[in-house]
N, C-alpha and C positions, 0 to 999 in steps of 0.2 A: 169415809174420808171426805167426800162431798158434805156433807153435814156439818162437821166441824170447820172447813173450811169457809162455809157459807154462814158460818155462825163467829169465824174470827177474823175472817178479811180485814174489818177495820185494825183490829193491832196488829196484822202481817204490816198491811200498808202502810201504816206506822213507824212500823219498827223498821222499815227499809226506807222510809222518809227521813228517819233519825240518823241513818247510814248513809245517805245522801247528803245531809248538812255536816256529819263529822267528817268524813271524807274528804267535801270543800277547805273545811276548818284544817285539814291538815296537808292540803296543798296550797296553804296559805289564801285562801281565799276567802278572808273573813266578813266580807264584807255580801258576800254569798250565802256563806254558813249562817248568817245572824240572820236576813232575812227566811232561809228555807227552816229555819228552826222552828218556826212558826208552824210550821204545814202538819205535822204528826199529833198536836194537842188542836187544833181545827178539825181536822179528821175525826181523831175521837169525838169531840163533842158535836159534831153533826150524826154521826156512827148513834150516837145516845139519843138524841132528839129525834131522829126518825125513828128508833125503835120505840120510844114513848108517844109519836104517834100513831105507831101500826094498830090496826084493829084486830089483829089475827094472830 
C-alpha cells in the first residue's frame, strides 16, 4: 500500500485539488474556483518534472 501510495500522491493531490475548486464553484464561489482550478494540472506537471529529473 505504501508503494502505490508513494507512486500516486501526485494524482491523489490532484484529484482532491479538483474537489476543492468544484466544491467552491458550487457554493457560488466562482471566483475561488477559477483561480484554485489552476493548482491540480500544476501539481501534475511538477509531479512530472521531478520525476524526469530523478536519477534513481
Amino acid at each position: 500500500m505504501k508503494h502505490i501510495i508513494l507512486k500516486w500522491y501526485p494524482v491523489i493531490l490532484a484529484f482532491l485539488m479538483l474537489l476543492y475548486s468544484v466544491g467552491y464553484g458550487m457554493m457560488g464561489m466562482t471566483e475561488e474556483a477559477q483561480y484554485s482550478a489552476h493548482w491540480p494540472g500544476t501539481i501534475l506537471l511538477f509531479a512530472i518534472a521531478i520525476r524526469q529529473r530523478r536519477t534513481t
